[in-house]
C-alpha positions in Angstrom: 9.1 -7.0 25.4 8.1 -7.1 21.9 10.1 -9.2 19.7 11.7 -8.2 16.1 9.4 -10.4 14.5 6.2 -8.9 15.9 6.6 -5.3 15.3 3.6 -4.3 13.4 4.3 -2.5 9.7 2.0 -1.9 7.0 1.1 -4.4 4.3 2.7 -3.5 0.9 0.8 -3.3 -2.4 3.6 -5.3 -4.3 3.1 -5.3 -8.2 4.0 -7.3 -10.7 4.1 -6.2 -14.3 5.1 -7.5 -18.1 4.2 -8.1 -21.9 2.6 -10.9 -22.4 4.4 -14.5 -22.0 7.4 -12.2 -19.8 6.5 -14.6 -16.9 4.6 -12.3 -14.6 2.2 -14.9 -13.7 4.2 -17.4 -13.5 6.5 -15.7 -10.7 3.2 -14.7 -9.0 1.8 -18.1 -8.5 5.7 -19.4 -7.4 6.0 -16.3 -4.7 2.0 -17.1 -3.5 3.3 -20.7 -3.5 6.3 -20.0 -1.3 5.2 -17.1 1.1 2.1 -17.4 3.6 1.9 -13.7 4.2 1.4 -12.8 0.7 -2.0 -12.3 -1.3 -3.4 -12.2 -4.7 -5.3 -9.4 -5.4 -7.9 -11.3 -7.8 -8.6 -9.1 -10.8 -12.4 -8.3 -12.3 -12.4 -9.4 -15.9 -15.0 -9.5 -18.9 -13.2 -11.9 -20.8 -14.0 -15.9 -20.6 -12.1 -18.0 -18.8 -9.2 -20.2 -20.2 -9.0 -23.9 -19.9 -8.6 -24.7 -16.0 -9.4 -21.0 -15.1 -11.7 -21.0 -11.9 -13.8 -18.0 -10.9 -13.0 -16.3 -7.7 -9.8 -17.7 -7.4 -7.9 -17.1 -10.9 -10.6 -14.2 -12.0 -13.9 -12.8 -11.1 -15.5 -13.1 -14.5 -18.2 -10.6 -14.8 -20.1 -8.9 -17.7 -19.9 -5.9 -19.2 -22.5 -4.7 -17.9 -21.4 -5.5 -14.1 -18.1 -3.9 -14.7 -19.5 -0.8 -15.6 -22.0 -1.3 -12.8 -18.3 -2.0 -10.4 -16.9 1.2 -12.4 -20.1 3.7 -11.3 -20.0 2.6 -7.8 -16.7 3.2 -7.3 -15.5 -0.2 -6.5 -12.0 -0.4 -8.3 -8.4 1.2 -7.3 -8.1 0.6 -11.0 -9.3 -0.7 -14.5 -7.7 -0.7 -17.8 -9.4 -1.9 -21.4 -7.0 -4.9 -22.3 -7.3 -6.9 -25.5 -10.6 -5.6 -25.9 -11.4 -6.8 -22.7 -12.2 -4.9 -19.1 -9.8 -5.7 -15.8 -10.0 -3.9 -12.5 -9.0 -4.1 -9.5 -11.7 -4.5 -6.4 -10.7 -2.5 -3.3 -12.1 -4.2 -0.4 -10.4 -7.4 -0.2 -7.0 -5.5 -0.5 -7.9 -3.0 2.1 -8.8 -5.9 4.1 -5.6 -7.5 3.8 -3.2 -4.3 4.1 -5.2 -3.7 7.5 -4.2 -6.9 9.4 -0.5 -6.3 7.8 -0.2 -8.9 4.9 1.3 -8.2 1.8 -0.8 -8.1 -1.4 -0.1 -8.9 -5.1 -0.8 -7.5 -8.3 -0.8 -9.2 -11.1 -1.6 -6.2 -13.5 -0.2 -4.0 -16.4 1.1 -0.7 -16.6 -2.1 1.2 -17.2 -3.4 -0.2 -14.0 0.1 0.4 -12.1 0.1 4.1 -13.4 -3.4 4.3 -11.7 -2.9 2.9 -8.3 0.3 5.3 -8.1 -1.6 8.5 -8.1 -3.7 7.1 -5.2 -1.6 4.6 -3.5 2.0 5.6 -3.9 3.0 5.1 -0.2 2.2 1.6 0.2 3.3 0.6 -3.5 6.1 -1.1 -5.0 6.2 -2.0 -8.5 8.7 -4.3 -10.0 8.6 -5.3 -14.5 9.6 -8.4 -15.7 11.8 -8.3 -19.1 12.2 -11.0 -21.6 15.5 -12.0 -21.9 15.0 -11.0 -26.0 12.1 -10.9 -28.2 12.3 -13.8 -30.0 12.1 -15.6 -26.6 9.0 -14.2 -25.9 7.1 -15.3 -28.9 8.2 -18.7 -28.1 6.6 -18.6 -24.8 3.6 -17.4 -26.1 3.3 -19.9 -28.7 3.9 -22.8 -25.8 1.5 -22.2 -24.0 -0.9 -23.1 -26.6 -4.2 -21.3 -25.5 -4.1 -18.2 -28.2 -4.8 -18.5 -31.9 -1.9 -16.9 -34.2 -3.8 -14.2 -34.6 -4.2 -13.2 -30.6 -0.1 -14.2 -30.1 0.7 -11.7 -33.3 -1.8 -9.2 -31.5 0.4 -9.2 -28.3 3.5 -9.5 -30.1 2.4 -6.1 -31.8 1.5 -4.1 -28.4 4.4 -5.9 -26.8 6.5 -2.8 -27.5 4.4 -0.7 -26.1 4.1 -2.2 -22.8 8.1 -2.4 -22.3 8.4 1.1 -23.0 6.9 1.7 -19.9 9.5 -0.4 -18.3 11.2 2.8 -16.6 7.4 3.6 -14.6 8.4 1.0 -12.1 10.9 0.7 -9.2 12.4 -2.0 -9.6 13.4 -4.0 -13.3 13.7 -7.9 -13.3 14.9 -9.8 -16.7 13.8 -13.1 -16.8 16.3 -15.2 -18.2 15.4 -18.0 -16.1 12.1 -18.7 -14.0 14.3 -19.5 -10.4 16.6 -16.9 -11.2 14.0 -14.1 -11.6 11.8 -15.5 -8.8 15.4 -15.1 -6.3 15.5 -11.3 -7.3 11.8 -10.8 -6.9 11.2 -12.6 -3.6 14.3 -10.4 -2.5 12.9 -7.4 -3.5 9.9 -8.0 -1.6 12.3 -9.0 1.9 13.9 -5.8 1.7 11.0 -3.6 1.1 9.2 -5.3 4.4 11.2 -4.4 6.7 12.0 -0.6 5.1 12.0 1.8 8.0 9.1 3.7 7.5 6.9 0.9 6.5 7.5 -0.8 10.1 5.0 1.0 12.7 5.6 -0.5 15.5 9.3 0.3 15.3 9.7 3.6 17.4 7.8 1.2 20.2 10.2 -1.4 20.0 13.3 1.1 19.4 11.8 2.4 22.9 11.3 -0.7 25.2 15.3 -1.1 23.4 16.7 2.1 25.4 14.2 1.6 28.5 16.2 -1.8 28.9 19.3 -0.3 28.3 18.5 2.4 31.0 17.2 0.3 33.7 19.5 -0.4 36.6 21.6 -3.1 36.9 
């Protein structure tokens, strides 16, 4: 008989999203760190890499002209100008990944979340992170020490925009603290796994349930 553990579902498309500094990719590389049956979806970028960056694995880093190449032949589930730079998100490896029943992770704003929704809304759940206040977040950015003042007071300036977007998503995280806020996120993702109609092979196992109930004694 099939066991509870074994019953086949279909992978979720689990999204991350927040301004700049929020901790969205900080909580990503924790929940990768921590759960076997999750993937990154690794994003197509045209910007350079930052220090310790390494292509294929943080980024693809492609040009311009490749991304619009990627664009034409319809290789994304979404793209967004960020920054003045291009992301998108390639389709195979994901589709790849959903197939065999693992869990996939987006590390990507709301532009791009707004865009997967219109196509991918059944398999998709989408969580922000909040700063616990503003002032917070600058700090953050200012720590990590890879931005000139100019780029931190650039995404302190669109940081407004991207929270009013907060109420796009289903579920809303603050992070006041990085353990905290990884707890609430990792739950989220329990729960939504084992959702009734994301588990497939349920009606099976609900079945071989009752057959052994039946069966004479």
């Amino acid at each position: 008989m099939t066991s509870p553990a074994s019953i086949a579902r279909r992978g979720i498309m689990f999204v991350l999203s927040s301004p700049s500094g929020a901790g969205k990719t900080t909580i990503s590389k924790l929940m990768l760190a921590a759960d076997s049956n999750l993937h990154i979806s690794i994003s197509v970028t045209t910007r350079a890499p930052r220090p310790g960056e390494v292509n294929g694995k943080d980024y693809i880093f492609v040009s311009k002209e490749t991304f619009a190449d990627m664009i034409m032949n319809g290789e994304f589930y979404e793209h967004a100008k960020v920054f003045d730079h291009y992301y998108g998100t390639p389709k195979k490896n994901v589709l790849d990944q959903l197939s065999k029943g693992h869990d996939v992770l987006f590390d990507i704003d709301w532009q791009g979340t707004r865009q997967l929704k219109t196509t991918e809304r059944r398999d998709l759940v989408s969580v922000f992170i909040l700063p616990p206040s503003i002032a917070e977040l600058e700090q953050r950015l200012r720590k990590r020490a890879q931005d000139s003042d100019d780029v931190v007071r650039g995404r302190m300036q669109k940081c407004s925009d991207e929270i009013s977007h907060w109420d796009e998503y289903d579920y809303v995280v603050v992070n006041h603290d990085i353990d905290d806020a990884l707890k609430r996120v990792m739950a989220i993702l329990h729960a939504e796994r084992v959702r009734r109609t994301r588990q497939e092979g349920l009606v099976t196992f609900v079945d071989g349930l009752m057959t052994e109930f039946n069966a004479p004694k």
